[in-house]
C-alpha positions in Angstrom: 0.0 0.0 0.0 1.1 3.3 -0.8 1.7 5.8 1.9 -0.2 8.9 1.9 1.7 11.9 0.3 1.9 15.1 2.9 -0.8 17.5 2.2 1.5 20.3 2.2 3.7 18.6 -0.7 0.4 18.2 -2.6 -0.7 22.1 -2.2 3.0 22.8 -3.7 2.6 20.6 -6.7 -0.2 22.0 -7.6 1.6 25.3 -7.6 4.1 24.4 -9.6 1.9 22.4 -12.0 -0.8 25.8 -12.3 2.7 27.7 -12.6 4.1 25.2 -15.3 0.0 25.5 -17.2 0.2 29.6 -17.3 3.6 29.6 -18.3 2.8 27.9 -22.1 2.7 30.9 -23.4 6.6 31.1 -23.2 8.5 31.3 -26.6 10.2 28.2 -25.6 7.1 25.9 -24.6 5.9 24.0 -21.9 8.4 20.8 -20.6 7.2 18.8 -18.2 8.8 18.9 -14.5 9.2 14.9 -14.4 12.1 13.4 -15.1 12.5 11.3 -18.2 11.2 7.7 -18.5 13.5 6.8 -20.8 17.5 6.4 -20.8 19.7 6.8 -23.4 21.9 3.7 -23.8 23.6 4.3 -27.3 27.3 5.6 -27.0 26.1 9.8 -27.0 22.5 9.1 -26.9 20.5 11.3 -24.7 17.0 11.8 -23.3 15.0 14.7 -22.5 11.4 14.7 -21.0 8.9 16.6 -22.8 5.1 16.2 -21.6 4.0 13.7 -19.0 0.5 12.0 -18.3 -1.7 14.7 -16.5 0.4 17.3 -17.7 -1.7 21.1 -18.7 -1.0 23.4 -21.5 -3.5 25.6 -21.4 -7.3 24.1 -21.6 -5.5 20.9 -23.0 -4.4 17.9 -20.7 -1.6 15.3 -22.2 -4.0 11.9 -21.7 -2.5 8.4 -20.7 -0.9 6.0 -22.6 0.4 8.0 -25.2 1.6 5.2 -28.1 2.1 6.1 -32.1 3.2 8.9 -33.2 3.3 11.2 -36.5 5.0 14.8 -37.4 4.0 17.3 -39.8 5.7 20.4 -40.7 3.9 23.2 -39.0 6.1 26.3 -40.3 9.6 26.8 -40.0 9.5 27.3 -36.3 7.5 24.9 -35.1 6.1 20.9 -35.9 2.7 19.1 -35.2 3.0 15.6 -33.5 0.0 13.7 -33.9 0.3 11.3 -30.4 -1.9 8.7 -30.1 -3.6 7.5 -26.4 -4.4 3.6 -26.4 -7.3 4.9 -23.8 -10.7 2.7 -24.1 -14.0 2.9 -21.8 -14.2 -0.9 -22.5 -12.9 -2.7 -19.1 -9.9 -4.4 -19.2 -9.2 -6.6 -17.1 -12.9 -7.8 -16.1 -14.2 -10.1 -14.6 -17.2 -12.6 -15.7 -20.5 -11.1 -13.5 -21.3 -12.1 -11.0 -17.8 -12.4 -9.8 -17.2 -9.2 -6.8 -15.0 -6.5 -9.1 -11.5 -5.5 -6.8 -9.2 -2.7 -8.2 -6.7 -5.5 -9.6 -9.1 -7.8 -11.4 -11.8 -5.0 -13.3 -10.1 -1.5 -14.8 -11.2 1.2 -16.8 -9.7 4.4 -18.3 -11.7 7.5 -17.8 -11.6 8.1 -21.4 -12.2 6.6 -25.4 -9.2 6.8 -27.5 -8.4 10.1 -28.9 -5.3 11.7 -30.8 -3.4 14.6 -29.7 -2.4 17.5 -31.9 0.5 19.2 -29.9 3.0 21.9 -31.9 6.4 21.5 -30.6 8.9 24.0 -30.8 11.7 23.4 -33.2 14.0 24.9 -31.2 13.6 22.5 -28.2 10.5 20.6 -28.5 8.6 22.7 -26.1 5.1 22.1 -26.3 3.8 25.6 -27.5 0.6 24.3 -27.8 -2.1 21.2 -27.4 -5.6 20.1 -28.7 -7.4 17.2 -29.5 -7.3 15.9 -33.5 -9.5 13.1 -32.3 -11.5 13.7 -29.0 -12.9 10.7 -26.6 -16.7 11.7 -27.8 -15.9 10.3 -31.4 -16.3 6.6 -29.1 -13.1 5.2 -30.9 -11.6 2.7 -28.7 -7.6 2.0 -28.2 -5.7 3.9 -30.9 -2.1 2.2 -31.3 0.3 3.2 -33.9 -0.6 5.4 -36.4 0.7 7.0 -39.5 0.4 10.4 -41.7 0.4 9.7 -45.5 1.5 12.3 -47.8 2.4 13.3 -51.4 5.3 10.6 -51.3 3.1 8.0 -50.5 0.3 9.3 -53.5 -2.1 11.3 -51.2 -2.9 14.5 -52.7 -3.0 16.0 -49.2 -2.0 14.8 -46.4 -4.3 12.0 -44.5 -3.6 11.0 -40.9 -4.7 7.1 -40.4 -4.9 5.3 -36.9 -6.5 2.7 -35.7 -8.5 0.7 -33.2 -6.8 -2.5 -31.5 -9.4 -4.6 -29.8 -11.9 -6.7 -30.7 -14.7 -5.6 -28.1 -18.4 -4.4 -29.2 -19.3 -0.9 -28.2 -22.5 1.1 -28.5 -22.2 3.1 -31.6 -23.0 6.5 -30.1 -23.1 7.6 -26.0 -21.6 5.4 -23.4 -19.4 3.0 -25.3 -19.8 -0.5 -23.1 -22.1 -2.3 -22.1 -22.9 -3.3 -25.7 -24.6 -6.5 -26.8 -23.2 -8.3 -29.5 -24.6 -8.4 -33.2 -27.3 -5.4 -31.8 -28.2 -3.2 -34.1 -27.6 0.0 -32.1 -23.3 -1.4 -31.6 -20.7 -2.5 -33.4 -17.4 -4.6 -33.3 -14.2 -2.3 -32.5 -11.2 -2.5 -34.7 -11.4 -0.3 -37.7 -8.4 2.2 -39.2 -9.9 6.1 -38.7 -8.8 8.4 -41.4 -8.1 12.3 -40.6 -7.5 14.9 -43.3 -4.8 17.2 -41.4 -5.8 20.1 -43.7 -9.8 20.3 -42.8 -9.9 18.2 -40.2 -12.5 15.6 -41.2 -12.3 12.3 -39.6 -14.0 9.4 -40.4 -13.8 4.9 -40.2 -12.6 3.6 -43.2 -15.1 0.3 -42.9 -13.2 -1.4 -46.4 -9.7 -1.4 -44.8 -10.6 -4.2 -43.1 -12.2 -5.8 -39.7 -9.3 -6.6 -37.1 -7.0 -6.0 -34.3 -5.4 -3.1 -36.3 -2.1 -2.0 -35.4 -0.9 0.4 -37.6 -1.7 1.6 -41.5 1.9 1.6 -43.5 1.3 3.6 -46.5 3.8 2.7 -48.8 6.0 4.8 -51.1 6.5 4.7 -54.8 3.7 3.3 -56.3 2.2 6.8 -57.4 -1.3 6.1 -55.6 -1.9 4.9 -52.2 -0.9 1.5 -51.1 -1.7 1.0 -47.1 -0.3 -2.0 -45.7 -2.1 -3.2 -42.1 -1.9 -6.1 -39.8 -3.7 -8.1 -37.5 -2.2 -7.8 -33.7 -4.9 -10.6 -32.6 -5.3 -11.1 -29.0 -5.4 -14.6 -28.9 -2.4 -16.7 -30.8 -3.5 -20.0 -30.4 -3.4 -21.4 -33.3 -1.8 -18.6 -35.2 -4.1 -15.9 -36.5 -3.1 -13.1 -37.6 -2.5 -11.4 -41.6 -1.5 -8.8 -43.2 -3.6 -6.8 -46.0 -3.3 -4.1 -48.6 -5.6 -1.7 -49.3 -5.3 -0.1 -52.7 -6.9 2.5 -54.3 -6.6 5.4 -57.1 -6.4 8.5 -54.4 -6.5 9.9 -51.1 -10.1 11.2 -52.0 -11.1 7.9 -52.9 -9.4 6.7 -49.6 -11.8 9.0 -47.6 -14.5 7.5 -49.7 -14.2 3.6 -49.0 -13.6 3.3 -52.6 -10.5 1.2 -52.4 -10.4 -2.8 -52.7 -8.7 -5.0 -49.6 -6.1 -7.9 -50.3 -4.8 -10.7 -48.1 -1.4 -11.6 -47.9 -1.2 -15.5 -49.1 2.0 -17.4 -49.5 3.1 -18.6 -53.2 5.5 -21.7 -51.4 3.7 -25.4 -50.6 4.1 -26.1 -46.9 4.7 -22.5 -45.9 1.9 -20.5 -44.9 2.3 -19.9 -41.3 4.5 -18.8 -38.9 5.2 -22.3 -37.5 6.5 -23.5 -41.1 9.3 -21.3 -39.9 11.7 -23.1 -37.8 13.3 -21.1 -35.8 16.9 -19.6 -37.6 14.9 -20.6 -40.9 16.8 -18.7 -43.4 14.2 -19.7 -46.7 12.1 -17.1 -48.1 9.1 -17.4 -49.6 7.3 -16.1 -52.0 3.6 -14.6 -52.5 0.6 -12.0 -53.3 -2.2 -10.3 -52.1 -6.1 -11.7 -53.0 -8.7 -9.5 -53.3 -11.2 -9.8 -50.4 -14.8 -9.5 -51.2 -16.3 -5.6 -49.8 -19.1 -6.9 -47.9 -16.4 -9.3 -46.0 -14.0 -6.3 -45.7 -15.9 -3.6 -44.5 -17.6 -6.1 -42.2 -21.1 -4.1 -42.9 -24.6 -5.4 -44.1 -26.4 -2.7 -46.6 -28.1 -1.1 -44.1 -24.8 -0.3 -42.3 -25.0 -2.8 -39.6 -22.6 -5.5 -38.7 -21.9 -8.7 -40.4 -22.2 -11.6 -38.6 -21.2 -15.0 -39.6 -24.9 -16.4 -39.9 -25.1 -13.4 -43.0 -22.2 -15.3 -44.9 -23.0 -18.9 -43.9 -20.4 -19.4 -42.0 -19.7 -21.2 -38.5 -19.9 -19.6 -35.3 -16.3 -18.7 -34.3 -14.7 -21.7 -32.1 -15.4 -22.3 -28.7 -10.9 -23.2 -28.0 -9.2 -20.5 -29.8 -10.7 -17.7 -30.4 -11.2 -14.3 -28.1 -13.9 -14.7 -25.9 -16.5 -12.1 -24.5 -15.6 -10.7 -21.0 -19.6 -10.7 -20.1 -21.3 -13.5 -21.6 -17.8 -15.9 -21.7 -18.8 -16.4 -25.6 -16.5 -16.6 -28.7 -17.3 -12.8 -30.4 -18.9 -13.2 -33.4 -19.1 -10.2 -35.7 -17.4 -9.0 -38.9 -13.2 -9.9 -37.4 -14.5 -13.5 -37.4 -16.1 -13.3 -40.5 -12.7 -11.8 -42.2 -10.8 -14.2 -40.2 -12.8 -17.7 -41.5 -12.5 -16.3 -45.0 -9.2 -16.1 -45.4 -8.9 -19.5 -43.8 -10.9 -21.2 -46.5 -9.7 -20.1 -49.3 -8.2 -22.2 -52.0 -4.9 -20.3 -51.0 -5.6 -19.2 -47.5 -4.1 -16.3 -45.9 -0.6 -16.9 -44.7 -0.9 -16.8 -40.8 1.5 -14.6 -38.5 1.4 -14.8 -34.4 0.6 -11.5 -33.9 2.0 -8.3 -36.6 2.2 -5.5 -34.4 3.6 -2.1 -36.4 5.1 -2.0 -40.0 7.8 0.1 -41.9 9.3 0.4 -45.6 13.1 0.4 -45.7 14.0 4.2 -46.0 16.9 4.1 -47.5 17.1 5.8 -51.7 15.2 3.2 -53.8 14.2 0.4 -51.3 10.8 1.8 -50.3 9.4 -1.9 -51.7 10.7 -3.4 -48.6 8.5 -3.3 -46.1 9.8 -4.5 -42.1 6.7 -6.4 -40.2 7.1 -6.8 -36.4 5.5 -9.9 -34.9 5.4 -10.3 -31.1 5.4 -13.8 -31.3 3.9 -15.7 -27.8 6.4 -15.3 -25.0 6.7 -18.8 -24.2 8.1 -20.3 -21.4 10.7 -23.0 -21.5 8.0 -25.0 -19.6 5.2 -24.5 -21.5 5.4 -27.1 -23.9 3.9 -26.2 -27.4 0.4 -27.5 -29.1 0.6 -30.5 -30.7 2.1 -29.5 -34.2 3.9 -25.9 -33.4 6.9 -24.6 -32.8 8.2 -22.5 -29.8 7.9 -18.8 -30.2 9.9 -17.5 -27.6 10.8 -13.4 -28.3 8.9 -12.8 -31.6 10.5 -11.8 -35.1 11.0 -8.9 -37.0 10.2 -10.4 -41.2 11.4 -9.0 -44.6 8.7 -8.5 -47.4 9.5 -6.8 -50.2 6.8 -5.9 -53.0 7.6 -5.8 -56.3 8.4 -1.9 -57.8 5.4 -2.1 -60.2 2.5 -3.8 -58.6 2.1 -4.0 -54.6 -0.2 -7.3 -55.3 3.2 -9.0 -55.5 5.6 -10.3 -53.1 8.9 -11.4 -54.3 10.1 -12.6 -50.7 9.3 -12.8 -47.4 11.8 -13.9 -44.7 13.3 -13.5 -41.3 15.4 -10.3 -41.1 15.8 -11.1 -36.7 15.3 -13.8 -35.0 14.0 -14.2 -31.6 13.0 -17.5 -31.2 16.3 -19.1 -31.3 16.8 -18.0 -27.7 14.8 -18.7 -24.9 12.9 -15.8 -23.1 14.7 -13.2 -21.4 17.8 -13.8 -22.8 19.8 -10.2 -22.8 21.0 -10.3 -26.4 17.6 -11.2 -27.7 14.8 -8.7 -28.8 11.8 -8.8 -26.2 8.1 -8.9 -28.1 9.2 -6.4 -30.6 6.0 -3.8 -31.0 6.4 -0.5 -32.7 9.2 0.5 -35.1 10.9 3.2 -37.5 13.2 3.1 -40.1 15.9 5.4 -40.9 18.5 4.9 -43.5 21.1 3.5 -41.0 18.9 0.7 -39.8 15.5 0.5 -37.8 14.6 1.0 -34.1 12.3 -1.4 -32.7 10.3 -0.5 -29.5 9.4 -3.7 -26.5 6.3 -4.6 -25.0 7.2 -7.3 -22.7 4.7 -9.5 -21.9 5.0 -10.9 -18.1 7.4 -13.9 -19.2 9.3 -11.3 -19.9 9.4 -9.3 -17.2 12.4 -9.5 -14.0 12.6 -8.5 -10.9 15.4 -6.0 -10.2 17.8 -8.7 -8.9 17.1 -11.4 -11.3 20.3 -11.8 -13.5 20.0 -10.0 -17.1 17.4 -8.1 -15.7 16.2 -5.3 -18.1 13.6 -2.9 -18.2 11.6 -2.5 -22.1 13.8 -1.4 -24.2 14.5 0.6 -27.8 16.7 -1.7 -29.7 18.4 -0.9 -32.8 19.6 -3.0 -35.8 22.2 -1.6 -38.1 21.6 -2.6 -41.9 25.4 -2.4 -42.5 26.4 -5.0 -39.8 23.4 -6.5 -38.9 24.1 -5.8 -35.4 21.7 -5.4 -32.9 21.9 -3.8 -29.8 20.4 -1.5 -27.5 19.6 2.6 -28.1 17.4 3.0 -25.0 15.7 1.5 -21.9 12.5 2.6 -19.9 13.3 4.2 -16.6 10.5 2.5 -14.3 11.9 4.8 -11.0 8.7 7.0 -10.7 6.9 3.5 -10.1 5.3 3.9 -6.3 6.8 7.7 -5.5 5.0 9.2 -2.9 4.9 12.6 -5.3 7.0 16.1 -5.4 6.3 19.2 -6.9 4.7 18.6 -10.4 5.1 15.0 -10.0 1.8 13.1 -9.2 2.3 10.2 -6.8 1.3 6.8 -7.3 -1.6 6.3 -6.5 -2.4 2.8 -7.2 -3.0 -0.1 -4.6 -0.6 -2.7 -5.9 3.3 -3.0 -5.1 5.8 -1.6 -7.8 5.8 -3.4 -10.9 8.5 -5.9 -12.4 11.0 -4.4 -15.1 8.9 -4.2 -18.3 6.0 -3.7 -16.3 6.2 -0.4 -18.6 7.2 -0.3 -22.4 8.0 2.8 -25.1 5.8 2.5 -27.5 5.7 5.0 -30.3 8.7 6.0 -32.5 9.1 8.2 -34.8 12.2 10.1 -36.8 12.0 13.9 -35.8 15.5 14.6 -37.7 13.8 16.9 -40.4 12.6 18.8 -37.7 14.4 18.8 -34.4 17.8 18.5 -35.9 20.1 15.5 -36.5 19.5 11.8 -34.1 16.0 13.1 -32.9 13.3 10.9 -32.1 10.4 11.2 -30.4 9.2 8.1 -28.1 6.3 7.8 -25.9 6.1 5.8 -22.8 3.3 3.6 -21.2 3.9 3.6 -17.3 1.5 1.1 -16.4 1.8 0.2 -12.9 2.1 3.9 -12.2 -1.7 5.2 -11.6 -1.3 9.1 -11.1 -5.3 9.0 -10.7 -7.6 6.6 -9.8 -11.2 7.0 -8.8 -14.4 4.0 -8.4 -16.9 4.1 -11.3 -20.6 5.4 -10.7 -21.4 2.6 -12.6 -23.4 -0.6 -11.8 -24.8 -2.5 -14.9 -23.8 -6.2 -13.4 -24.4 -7.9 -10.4 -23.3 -8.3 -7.2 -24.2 -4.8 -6.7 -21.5 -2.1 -6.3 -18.8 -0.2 -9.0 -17.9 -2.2 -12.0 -14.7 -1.1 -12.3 -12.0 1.4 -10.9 -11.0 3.9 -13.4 -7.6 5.1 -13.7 -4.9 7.5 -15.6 -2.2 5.5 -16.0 1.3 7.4 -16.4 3.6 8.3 -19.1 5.0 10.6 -21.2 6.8 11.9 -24.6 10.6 12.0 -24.7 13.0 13.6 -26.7 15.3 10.9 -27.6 18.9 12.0 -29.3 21.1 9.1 -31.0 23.8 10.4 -32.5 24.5 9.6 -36.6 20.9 8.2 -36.9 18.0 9.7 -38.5 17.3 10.8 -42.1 17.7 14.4 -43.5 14.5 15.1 -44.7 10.6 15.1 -44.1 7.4 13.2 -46.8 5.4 16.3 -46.3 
């Protein structure tokens, strides 16, 4: 338990904090009085705290669990940063009624997803100002990565895509959950959201496909968009996850639905999964994208409600295998299963990855084609012994897939570019459930989400906290730029530094993970990144819901405002020279 914080040390940070809020209208910005939550670990790297969870500028607070982010040139002295918050008014965790709700076992944020629009100060990355691209009333529900597609990439202006990751049903308008599934008045989550920077428009883009979406790559040098997305499924058991293409003529047919989908299948016999990987495989294969009828890809009956697998003749999804609902303990059924059983019929079905997280192209003059695909893989434990039929997957995998120059239907290879799952879990030299990642033309960074086989205490040998690995294309190295600073976890609170105000002890290392990354080198100067951090066993609110929907009577859940922040990131001789937009 926590000890309370001195009310006197509470009355000063909110001094400071009001202080901090007024001063934004200084010509350098507001920066954030915590310390940074992440560590430089590259020879000359540095770090540099920008705006943390709970943080004012002005009217505008800095929401929690900031994830992707995107830039945009703003003028010559200052930048836009679209930041994603993976924030969602669905519970999670929660328990099946009537089971008594505790703070550890049922959790809520106290907002939807939404995107943040902050302009940044070239000089120093102040935060000169903050507003809301994407508010919490739009009912959007966990916004991960996300990505802003410009002229380079086809668009004729520039369009901002992110997208939901979950698999949930939500009401369609007011409070988001409790929603019944297949009712007319909800609707499944996990659909990319497309915002024109210039008017501000924002709208679902239903055709891009029904699923766990991560991110939206939209690849360069085809002369019309090409957006590349995959599945981050929840459950991994047998493998389940793909990777589509949606292609169309132009951005405004984009904002219109008016491009076709296309599933990833493998051209090789015996290789269409993960699994047929071995691990330290060093084959490629090779492959194209099938079109995927509308109806199945926007997930939508004609009269704009959702498609369920009864409307296609399908089977109910599987009792063993497939993500179940929190409420009724039923497999969900709704337009992700319906995308998910038709690739897996197909004459050719859809090749099957554990679980694509973000995506890149290769940055470097000419190689845009290739396109980097981070896959979490399963964590397993040495103890854990396999399904019948599959192969360990230990740390996860970053793959190689590279189009061919004059028609993104085709895949000349895919392969392994790093391997995790040669090594067991933990190991120090190995990557840890890779999740977001950039390219630059020296190599990529690659951002961890540990999952709790990962995770140490602070004594256990090789101990780590998440961490920002980097992998140089000239030696193939790999090693580490950054790590997550987890010290804030269970501080009792100091002046513009909110205390922790959850019940449980301090989390293990990678407890917390950096999530988005994104080059800022066209705009903050040489080696700068930006790189958002997810403190999640650091609550800096907390407060019991008003709501009561289930028994046994009482709150359903305990909402919280989980901590983290934006950092400046410096490594030096990384980074490209110049900006898409």
């Amino acid at each position: 338990m926590k000890r309370l914080i001195l009310v006197a040390a509470v009355a000063a940070a909110l001094v400071v904090a009001a202080a901090a809020t007024a001063d934004n209208d200084n010509k350098d910005g507001f920066k954030t009085a915590a310390p940074a939550m992440l560590i430089g670990v590259a020879p000359g790297s540095t770090t540099e705290a920008i705006i943390s969870v709970g943080d004012m500028v002005g009217g505008y607070r800095f929401e929690s669990i900031p994830d992707g982010i995107s830039l945009r040139r703003h003028d010559n002295n200052r930048v836009n940063a679209f930041v994603n918050h993976e924030t969602s008014l669905v519970p999670f965790p929660f328990p099946t009624p009537p089971t008594p709700t505790t703070e550890a076992n049922s959790q809520n944020d106290f907002e939807n997803a939404q995107v943040s629009l902050l302009t940044l100060s070239r000089t120093n990355a102040g935060v000169l100002d903050g507003s809301l691209a994407i508010p919490s009333s739009d009912n959007y529900q966990r916004f991960c990565s996300n990505f802003l597609a410009t002229k380079a990439a086809g668009f004729n202006r520039p369009i901002f895509f992110t997208n939901e990751e979950g698999i949930d049903w939500v009401k369609r308008t007011g409070k988001a959950w409790p929603a019944t599934i297949g009712a007319a008045d909800s609707r499944q989550i996990g659909t990319v959201v497309a915002h024109d920077a210039l008017n501000g428009q924002t709208r679902p883009i239903w055709g891009m496909g029904r699923h766990n979406h991560e991110n939206s790559l939209a690849v360069q040098g085809y002369g019309h968009p090409v957006v590349l997305s995959g599945d981050d499924s929840f459950v991994n058991d047998p493998a389940q996850s793909q990777v589509y293409s949606y292609i169309a003529d132009s951005a405004n047919d984009v904002m219109n639905d008016r491009g076709e989908l296309y599933a990833f299948v493998s051209d090789t016999p015996g290789k269409d999964d993960y699994f047929d990987f071995a691990p330290g495989d060093p084959s490629s294969i090779t492959g194209h994208f099938v079109q995927v009828p509308k109806d199945v890809a926007t997930g939508r009956r004609p009269d704009g409600t959702d498609l369920m697998a009864a409307d296609k003749g399908y089977p109910l999804p599987p009792s063993v295998g497939w993500q179940r609902d929190a409420v009724t303990t039923l497999p969900i059924d709704g337009p992700q299963w319906v995308l998910e059983h038709w690739g897996d019929i197909q004459p050719q079905p859809a090749f099957q990855f554990v679980r694509i997280e973000d995506m890149a192209y290769d940055k470097r003059p000419g190689m845009e084609n290739v396109v980097y695909l981070v896959d979490s893989g399963r964590g397993t434990l040495p103890s854990v012994t396999p399904p019948p039929g599959l192969a360990r997957s230990t740390n996860g995998r970053v793959w190689k897939m590279v189009l061919d120059k004059s028609d993104p239907t085709q895949v000349l290879s895919l392969s392994i570019l790093i391997e995790g799952d040669d090594q067991p879990v933990k190991t120090p030299t190995e990557i840890h459930q890779p999740d977001n990642i950039e390219s630059t033309p020296q190599g990529l960074l690659i951002t961890e989400d540990p999952g709790s086989s990962q995770q140490f205490l602070p004594t256990d040998t090789g101990a780590t906290t998440a961490r920002i690995m980097r992998y140089t294309f000239a030696t193939g190295l790999l090693d580490v730029a950054a790590k997550v600073d987890q010290s804030l976890d269970e501080n009792l609170g100091a002046p513009g530094i909110p205390s922790d105000k959850d019940a449980a002890p301090a989390g293990r290392w990678g407890a917390w993970e950096s999530s988005g990354i994104v080059d800022a080198s066209a705009y903050l100067g040489p080696g700068a990144f930006l790189a958002t951090v997810q403190a999640h066993s650091y609550w800096i609110e907390k407060e019991l819901s008003a709501d009561d929907n289930f028994a046994p009577p009482g709150p359903d859940y305990t909402h919280k405002r989980e901590g983290g922040q934006l950092v400046l990131l410096r490594i030096p001789g990384w980074g490209g020279s110049g900006a898409d937009d």
